[in-house]
Structures are given as C-alpha cells and as structure tokens.
C-alpha positions in Angstrom: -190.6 -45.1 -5.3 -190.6 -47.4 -8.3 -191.4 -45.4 -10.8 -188.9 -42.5 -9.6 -186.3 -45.3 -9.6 -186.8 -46.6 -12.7 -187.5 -42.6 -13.9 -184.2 -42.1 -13.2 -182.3 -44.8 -14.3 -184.1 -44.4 -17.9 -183.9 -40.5 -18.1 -180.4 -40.0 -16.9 -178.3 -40.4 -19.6 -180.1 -38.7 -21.8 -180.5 -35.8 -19.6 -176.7 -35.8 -19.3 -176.6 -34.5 -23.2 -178.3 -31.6 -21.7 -176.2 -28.6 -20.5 -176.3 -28.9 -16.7 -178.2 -26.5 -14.2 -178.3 -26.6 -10.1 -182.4 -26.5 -10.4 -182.1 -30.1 -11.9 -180.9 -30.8 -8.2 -183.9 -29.3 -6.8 -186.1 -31.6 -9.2 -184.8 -35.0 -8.3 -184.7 -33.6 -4.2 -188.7 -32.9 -4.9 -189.7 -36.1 -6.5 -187.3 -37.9 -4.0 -189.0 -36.5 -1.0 -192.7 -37.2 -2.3 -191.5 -40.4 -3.4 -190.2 -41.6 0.4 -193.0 -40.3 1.9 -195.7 -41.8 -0.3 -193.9 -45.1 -0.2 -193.3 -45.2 4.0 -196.7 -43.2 4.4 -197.6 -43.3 8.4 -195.3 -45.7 9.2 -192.4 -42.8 9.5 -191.7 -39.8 11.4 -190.7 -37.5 8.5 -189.5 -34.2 10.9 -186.5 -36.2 12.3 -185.5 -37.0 8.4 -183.7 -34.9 6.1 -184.8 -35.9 2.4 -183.0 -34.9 -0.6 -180.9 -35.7 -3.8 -178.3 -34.8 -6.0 -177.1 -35.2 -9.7 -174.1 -32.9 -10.0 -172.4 -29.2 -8.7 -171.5 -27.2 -11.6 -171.8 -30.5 -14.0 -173.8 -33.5 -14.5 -172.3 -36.4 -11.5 -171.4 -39.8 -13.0 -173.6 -40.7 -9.8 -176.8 -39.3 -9.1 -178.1 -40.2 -5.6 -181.1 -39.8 -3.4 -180.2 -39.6 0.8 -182.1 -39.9 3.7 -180.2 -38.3 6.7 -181.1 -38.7 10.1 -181.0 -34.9 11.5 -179.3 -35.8 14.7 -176.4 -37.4 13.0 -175.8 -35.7 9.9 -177.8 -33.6 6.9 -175.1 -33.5 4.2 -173.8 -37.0 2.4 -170.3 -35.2 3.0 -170.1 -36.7 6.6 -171.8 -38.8 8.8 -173.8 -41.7 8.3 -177.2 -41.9 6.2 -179.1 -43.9 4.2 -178.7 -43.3 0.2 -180.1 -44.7 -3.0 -177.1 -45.0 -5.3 -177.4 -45.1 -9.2 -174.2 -46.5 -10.9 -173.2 -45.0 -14.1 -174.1 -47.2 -16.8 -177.5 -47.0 -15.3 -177.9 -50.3 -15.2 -179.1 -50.3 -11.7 -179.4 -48.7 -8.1 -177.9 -49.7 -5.0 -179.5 -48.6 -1.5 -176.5 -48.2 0.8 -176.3 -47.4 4.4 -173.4 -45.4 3.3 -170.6 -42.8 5.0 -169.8 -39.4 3.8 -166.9 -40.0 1.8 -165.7 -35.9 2.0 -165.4 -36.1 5.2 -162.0 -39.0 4.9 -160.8 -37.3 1.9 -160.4 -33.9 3.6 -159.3 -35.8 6.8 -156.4 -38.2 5.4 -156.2 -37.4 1.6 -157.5 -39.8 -1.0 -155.8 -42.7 -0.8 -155.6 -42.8 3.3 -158.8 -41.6 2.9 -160.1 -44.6 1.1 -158.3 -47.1 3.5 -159.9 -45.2 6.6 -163.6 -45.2 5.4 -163.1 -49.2 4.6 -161.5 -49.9 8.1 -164.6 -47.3 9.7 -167.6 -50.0 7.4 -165.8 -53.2 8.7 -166.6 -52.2 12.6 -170.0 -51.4 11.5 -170.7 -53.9 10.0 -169.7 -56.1 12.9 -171.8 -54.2 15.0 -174.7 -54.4 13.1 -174.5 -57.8 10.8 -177.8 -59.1 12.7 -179.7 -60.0 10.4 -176.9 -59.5 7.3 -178.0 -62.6 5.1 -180.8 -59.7 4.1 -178.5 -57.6 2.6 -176.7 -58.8 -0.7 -174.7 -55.8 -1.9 -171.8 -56.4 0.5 -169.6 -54.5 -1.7 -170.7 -52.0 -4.4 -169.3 -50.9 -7.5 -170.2 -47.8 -9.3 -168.5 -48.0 -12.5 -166.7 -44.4 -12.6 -163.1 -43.8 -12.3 -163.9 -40.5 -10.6 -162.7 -40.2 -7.1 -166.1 -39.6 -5.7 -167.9 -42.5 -6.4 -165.2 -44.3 -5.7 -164.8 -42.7 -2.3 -168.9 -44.4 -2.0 -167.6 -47.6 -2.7 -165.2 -47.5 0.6 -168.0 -46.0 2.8 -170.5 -48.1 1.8 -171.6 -50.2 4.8 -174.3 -52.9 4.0 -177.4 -52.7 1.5 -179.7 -54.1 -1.5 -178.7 -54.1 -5.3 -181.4 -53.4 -7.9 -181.2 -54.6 -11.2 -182.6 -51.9 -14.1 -184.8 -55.2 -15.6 -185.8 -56.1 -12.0 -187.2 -53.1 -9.6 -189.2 -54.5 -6.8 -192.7 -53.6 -6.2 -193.4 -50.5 -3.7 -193.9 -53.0 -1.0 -190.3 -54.9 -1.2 -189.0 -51.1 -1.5 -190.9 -50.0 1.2 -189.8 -53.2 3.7 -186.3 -53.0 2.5 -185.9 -49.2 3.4 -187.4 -49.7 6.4 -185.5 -52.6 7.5 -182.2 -50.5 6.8 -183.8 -47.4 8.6 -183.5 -49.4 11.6 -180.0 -50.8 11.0 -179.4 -47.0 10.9 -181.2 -46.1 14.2 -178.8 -49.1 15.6 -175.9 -47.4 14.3 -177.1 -44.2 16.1 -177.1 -45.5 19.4 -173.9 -46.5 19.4 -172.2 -43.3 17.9 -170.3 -41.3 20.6 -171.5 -38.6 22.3 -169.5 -35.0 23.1 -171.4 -32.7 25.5 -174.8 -34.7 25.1 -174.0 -34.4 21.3 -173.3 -36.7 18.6 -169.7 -36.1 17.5 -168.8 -37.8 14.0 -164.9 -36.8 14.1 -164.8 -38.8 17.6 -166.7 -41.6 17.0 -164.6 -42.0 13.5 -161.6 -41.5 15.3 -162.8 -43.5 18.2 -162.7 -46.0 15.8 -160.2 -46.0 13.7 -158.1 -46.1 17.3 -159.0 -49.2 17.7 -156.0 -52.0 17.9 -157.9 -55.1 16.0 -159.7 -53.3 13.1 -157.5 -55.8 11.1 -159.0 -58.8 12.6 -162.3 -57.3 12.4 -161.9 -56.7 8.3 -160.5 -60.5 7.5 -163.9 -61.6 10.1 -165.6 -59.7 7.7 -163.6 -60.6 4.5 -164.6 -64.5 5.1 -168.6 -63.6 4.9 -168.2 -63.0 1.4 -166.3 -65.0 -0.9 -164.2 -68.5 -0.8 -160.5 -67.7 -0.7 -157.4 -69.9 -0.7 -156.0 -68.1 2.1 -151.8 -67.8 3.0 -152.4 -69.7 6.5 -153.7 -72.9 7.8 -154.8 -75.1 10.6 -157.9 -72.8 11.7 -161.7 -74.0 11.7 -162.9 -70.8 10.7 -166.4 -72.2 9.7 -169.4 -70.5 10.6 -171.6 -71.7 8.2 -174.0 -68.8 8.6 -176.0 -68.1 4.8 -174.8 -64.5 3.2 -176.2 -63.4 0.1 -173.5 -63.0 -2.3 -173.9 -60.6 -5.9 -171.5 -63.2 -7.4 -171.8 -61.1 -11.0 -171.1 -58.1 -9.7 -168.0 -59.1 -7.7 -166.4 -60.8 -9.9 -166.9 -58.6 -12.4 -165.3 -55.9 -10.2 -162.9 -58.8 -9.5 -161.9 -59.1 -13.2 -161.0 -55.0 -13.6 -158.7 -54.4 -10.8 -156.8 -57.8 -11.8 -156.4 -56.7 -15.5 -155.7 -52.9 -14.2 -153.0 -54.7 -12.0 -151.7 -56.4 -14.8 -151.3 -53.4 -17.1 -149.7 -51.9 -14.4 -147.2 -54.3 -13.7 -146.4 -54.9 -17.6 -145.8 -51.1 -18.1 -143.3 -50.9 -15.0 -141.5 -54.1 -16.5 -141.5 -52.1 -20.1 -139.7 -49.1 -18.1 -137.2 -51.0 -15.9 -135.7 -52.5 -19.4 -135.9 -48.9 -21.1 -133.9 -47.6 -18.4 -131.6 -50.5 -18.5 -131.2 -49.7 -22.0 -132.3 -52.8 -23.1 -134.4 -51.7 -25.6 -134.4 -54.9 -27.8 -135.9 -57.0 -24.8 -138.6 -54.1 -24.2 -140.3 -55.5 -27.7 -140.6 -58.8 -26.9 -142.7 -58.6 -23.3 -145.9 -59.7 -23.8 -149.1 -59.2 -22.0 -149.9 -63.3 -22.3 -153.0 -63.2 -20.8 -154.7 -60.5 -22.3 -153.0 -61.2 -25.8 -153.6 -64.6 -25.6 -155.9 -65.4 -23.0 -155.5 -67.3 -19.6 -154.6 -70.7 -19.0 -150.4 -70.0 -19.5 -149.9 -70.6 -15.7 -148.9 -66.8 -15.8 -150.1 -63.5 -16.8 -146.9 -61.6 -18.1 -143.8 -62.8 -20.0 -141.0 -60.6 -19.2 -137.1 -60.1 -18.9 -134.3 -59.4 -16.6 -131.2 -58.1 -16.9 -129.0 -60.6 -18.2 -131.8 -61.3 -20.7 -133.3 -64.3 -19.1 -137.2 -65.1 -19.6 -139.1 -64.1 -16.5 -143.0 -65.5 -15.9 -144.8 -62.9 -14.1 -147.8 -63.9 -12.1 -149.9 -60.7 -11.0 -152.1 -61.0 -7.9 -153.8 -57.4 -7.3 -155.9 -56.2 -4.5 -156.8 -52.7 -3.0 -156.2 -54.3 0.5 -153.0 -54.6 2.1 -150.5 -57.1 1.3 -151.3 -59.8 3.7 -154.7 -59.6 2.3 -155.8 -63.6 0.9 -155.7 -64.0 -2.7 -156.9 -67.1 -5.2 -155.1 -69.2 -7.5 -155.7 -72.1 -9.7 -154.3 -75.6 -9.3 -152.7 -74.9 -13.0 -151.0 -71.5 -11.7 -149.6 -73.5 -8.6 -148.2 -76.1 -10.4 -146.7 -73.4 -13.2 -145.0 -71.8 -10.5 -143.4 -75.3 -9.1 -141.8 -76.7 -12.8 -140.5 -73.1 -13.6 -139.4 -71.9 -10.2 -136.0 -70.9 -11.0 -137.9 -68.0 -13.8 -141.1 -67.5 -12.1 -142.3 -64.6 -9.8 -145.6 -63.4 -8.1 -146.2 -59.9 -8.3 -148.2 -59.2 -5.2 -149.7 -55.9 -5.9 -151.6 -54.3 -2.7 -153.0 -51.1 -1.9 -153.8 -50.5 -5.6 -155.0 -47.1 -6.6 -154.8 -46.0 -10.6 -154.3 -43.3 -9.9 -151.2 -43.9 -7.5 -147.3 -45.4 -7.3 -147.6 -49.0 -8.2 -146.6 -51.0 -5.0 -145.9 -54.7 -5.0 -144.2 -57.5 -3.3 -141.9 -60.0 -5.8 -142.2 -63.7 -4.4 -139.9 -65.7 -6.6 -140.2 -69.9 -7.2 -142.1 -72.1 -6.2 -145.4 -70.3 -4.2 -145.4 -73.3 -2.0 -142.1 -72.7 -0.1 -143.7 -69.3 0.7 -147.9 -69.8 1.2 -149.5 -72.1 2.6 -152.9 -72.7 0.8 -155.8 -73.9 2.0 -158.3 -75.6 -0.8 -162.0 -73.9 -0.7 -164.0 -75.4 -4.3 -163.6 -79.0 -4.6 -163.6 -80.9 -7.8 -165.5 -84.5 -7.7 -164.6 -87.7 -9.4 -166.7 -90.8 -8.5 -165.3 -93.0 -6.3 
C-alpha cells in the first residue's frame, strides 16, 4: 500500500499533462484492489468489500481517490458511507477518511444546503463513534481545489489519518490504521436504520438530520479541536480528554477563508460607495491587512456615506453566525478606543461561490461578546 500511495502521489501530476482516458480508472481500481488485499492479507473478508478507485469522468479529477465500500451499505462514493484514501491536489499528501458520499446531499438539498447537511450528518457520527478519537488526527480535511466536488469531501468527511508525501508509514502502520477505521465503519453499520430488513441511507440521513440538538452536538464537537474565545461564559466545559490536532493544516485552511472573507467584504464596500456615487471615496479603501500586513487592530479601512473613516474588522467562518470566533488582545482593545468608527463584519455561511452574508456589530465588541480567554501569556511573578 506504500508504494501505490506514494506511486500515486509522485505520478499524478504528471499524468495530468496526459490527455485523459476512463481505462486510467480501471488502472488505479486494479493496483488499489491488489494493494488492500496484499496489505490486510487474511485478516479481511474481501467478498463483503467493494474495492475500487477513481481519477476523473471525462477529465482528469483534481482528486483521485481509492474506496473501500462495505456492500451492505453502499458500492458507489456517491452515497453512503465508506472508507476512502483521499489524495489532495497539490499532491502533497493523502488523507484516509471514513467519508460520506457527497452526491447524494448535493442532489438532495443543492450545494450549499448540501454542504451544511453533510457537516451536520459527520458531527452525529462522530459522537457516536469518537471512542477511541485521540487516534485519529485529521479531524478536518482540506483538499486544496475550489471545485465543488472535493469540496463536497471535505463536509462528509467524518474522522481519519493525514499522510504527509515526505512521511508514508510503513505497510504495518497502514495496515493497523485501515483496520482500526474498518471497524469504526462496521460501528457505524450497526447503527444505520433499517427499512424492510434493509439498510436505508435516505432514512437514516434524514433520521438524522431530524434530529432537534444537532446544533449542540456540532459545538460538543467544535471544542475537541481547537481553543476558541467563545461569545458566552460561566460554563466549565473542560474535558481534558487528548485529541490529536493537524495544527498546520488548520490553520492553514484557517488563513484562506479569512483572507477570502476579507476580499469579499472589501469588494462589497468598493460597490456600496460606486453605487452611492461616491466614486472619489471608492479609491481610497484599502485592504490594510493584506497591503500592509496585520497588527492595525483591523483588516479593512473603509467609508460611509457622509465620508467618515470606517475600521472594518472581518471575522469569516463557513459555520453559522453564532459559530465562536478568535481575536487578539490588540483587535479588542482597537475596537474599544475607536468605537464610534469601528465595525465587525461577521461573515457566516461562507461559500465563494455564493451571496456574501454578514452580520455588522458596531463599537466596542465588549458591549456585545462576552469572551472567554483560552492561551495565556506568562510574566514571572
């Protein structure tokens, strides 16, 4: 499995520069199936599996992937549940996901319900099945496209493993890693609801998605895996339970949708001065932090009608709004001494390729959150 993984990640791009055919999809199906069953040998009863990959219909996929579908729940990755290694398109790694199929919400609710659907659907999984989750350290994933596919895999991706191009395991971490997730997925199986002694996906999704508390169950979830400064107070939410965080990788993701977010917010302020007329104001907004890096105490410098100077912090997230954000002791503090010209932008629900939507909060942030510290600096007594 090794050497298919790293086969893979080395070949694809350049096989990309190659004009596409559907056989290439029977290839990497062939070499994924020997590969799983040299690597889980005896240990596996290979006539309840389906086996099979994919790199593209009609043209090469930004993500190639290799699934292993349980034959009682699902054979296609374009519903159900199933087990699928992941490559992300720079190639600079692979990500084995116990993962749902991502078609299945899109043609269901459209994209962008679609996307909020699968996420609520992978929180109540992975409450159900957490035990043991400190083993599995790609709690979110990030596959680098801006297609809508690969996308739709990060929202449907349920727990897993990260593997770094420089740092594929040996067949034996492979080999205990798949089969520890095989039996997550038989755990998920047995709790999957049943329609005339059959497994119905539709129901149990539905089922699901019916259920009054998801909300709860997505902030439970939400608190496993990062240190937020959260808009409430007075809880002892501590667990202290060890979760294996990919710090890099989520901030990195982190870092995209805020700058998307900002660019976002300073082209809507650019068009709500055009269409104010005010076209001499629309050349003097300025993108501070990207122009001249962070530290201002804001992100955007804009205008408002009467001309006066607006600082525009820009919180984004691709939650909803009453989803936690973090802020710094200096953007706190920016927001008090410049209240009367300072606004958050709380952007939620973010999609590119959608309507911007966004909450103003103008002055002082303290008058409207209440924050709760989570990093501590020291200084010696």
């Amino acid at each position: 499995m090794q050497e298919l993984i790293r086969e893979i990640l080395r070949k694809y791009p350049k096989d990309k520069s190659i004009k596409f055919e559907d056989r290439y999809n029977g290839i990497i199906s062939e070499k994924a199936l020997d590969s799983i069953k040299n690597s889980l040998g005896n240990d596996t009863d290979f006539d309840k599996y389906k086996i099979y990959g994919g790199c593209g219909l009609g043209s090469w996929a930004d993500v190639p992937w290799i699934g292993i579908f349980d034959k009682k729940i699902t054979e296609k990755a374009t519903k159900g549940y199933y087990i699928v290694y992941l490559f992300d398109k720079e190639m600079d790694g692979v990500y084995l996901s116990l993962n749902q199929g991502w078609t299945w919400f899109r043609d269901e609710f459209g994209t962008k319900l679609g996307k909020e659907n699968a996420a609520k659907v992978r929180y109540y999984w992975r409450k159900k099945i957490e035990s043991p989750f400190n083993e599995w350290t790609a709690y979110d994933i990030y596959m680098k496209s801006k297609n809508t596919t690969p996308q739709g895999y990060e929202k449907c991706h349920i727990l897993g493993k990260y593997y770094k191009k420089s740092e594929i395991p040996e067949n034996e971490i492979l080999k205990k890693d798949l089969l520890m997730l095989m039996g997550k997925y038989e755990e998920l199986n047995n709790k999957l609801t049943l329609v005339d002694g059959k497994i119905s996906i539709e129901e149990t999704n539905k089922k699901i998605l019916d259920i009054e508390n998801y909300d709860k169950i997505a902030k439970e979830n939400e608190k496993n895996t990062s240190s937020v400064i959260e808009s409430n107070s007075g809880t002892d939410d501590y667990n202290f339970k060890p979760v294996k965080i990919d710090y890099k990788l989520r901030d990195e993701k982190n870092r995209e949708i805020g700058l998307d977010g900002e660019i976002a917010v300073f082209n809507h302020e650019k068009k709500q001065l055009q269409e104010l007329g005010l076209l001499d104001l629309v050349e003097n907004i300025k993108h501070v932090s990207k122009e001249e890096g962070d530290g201002a105490g804001y992100d955007i410098l804009s205008y408002d009608e009467d001309g006066n100077k607006k600082y525009i912090e820009v919180k984004t997230t691709e939650q909803n709004l009453d989803n936690p954000f973090i802020i710094t002791d200096r953007e706190l503090e920016f927001s008090k001494r410049n209240s009367e010209n300072y606004s958050l932008y709380r952007v939620y629900n973010f999609d590119k390729n959608a309507s911007l939507r966004f909450e103003e909060i103008k002055g002082d942030l303290t008058k409207s959150f209440n924050f709760k510290p989570t990093i501590y600096k020291s200084e010696r007594i």
